[in-house]
C-alpha positions as CSV (number, residue, x, y, z in Angstrom):
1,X,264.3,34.6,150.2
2,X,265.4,37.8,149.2
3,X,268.3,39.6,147.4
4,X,269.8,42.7,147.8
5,X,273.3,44.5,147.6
6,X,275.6,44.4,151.2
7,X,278.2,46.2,152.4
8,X,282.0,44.5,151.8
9,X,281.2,44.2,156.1
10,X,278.5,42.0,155.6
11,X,280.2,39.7,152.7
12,X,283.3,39.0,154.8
13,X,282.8,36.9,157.3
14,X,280.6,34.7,155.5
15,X,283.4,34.0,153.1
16,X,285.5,33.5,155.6
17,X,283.4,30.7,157.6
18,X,282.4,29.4,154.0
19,X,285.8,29.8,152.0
20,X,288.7,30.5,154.1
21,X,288.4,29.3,157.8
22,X,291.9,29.5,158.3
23,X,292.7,32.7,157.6
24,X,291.5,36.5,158.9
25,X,289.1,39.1,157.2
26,X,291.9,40.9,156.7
27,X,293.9,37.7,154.5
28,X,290.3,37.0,152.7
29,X,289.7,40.6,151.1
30,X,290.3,40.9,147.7
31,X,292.8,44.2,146.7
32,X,289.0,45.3,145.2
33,X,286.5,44.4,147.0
34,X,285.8,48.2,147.9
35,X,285.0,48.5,144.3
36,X,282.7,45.6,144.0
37,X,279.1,45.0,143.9
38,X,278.5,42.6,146.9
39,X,275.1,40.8,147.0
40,X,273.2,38.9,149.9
41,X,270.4,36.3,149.9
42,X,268.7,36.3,153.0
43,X,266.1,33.3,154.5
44,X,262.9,33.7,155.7
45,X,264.3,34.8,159.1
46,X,266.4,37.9,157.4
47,X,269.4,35.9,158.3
48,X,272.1,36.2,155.7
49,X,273.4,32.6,154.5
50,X,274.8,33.2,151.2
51,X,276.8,36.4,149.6
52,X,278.9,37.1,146.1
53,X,281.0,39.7,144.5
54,X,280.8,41.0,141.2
55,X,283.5,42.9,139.3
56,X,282.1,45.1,136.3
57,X,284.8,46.5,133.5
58,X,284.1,47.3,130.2
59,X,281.0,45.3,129.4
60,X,281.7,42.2,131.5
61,X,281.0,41.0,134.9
62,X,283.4,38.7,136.6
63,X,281.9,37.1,139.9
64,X,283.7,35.8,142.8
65,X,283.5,34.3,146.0
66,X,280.2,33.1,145.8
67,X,280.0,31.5,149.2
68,X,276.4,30.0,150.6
69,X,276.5,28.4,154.3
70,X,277.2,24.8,154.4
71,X,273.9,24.4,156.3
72,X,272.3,25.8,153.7
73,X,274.0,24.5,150.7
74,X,271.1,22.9,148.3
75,X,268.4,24.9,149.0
76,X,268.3,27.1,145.9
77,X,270.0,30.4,147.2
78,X,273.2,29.7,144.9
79,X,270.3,29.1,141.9
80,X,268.7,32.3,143.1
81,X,271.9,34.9,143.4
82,X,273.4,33.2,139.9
83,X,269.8,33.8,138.5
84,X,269.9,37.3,140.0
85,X,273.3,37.9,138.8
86,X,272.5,37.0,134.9
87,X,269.4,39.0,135.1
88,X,271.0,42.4,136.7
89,X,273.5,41.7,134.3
90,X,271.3,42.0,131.0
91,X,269.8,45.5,132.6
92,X,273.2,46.8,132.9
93,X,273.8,45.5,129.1
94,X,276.5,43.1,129.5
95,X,277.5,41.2,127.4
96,X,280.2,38.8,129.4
97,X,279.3,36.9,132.6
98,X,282.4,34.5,133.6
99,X,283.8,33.4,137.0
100,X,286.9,31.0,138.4
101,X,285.0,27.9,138.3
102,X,286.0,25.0,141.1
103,X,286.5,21.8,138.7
104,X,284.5,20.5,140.6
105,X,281.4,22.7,140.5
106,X,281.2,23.4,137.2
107,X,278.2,21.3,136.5
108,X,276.4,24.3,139.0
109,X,277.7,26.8,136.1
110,X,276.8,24.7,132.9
111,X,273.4,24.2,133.8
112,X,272.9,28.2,133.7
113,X,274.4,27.8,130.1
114,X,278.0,28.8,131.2
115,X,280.8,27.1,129.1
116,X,284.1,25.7,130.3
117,X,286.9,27.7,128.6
118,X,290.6,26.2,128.2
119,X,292.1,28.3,130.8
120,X,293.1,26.7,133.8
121,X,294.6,26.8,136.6
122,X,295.4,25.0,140.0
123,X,295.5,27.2,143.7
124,X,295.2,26.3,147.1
125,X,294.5,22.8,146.6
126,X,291.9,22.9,143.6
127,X,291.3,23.0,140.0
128,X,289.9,25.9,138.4
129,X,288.4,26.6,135.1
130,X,287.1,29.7,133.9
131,X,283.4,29.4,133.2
132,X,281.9,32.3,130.6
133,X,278.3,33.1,129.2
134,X,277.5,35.7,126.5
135,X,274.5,37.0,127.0
């Protein structure tokens, strides 16, 4: 597997196929996802099967839309980016690491040492809890 930053181009449609099936690239971009960091995991075959997007300010990162192809859900490329993501993150010295957590998949989160916060908040059919780690 590898990892590496992509271009917004790259990140889109599998968020789309992943997250928002329903909808167009155009409906599934975030007002600043030119501004983001977006990385890929790729298999063995270069193919690209699971993407995220990662939002520095100040000295925090917030990252979102972390979206791995449902054929290849459970094969440790979530573990690897998240992994990735808390290591680039101490480099850069942060000192915040959060995200949107689904309800849902928060045990995914806690097992990196994220903590469930009180904030809440229900959209598009699903709980969300925001999930933070101080590095």
């Amino acid at each position: 597997m590898i990892i590496k930053e992509i271009d917004i181009e790259k990140v889109l449609p599998i968020r789309q196929i992943v997250m928002y099936p329903d909808q167009t690239l155009e409906e599934l971009t975030l007002p600043n996802d030119r501004k983001g960091i977006h990385l890929g995991a790729f298999d063995q075959a270069n193919q690209l099967v699971s993407v995220v997007s990662l939002f520095k300010k100040n000295n925090e990162i917030q990252f979102r839309k972390f979206a791995t192809l449902q054929k290849e859900q459970g094969k440790g490329y979530g573990k690897k980016l998240l992994s990735y993501i808390l290591e680039y993150s101490k480099t850069q010295q942060i000192n915040r690491v959060w995200c949107n957590a689904r309800v849902n998949a928060l045990g995914f989160y806690t097992q990196f040492g994220f903590k469930e916060t009180n904030q809440t908040y229900h959209q598009d059919g699903y709980d969300f809890v925001i999930a933070e780690l101080f590095l």
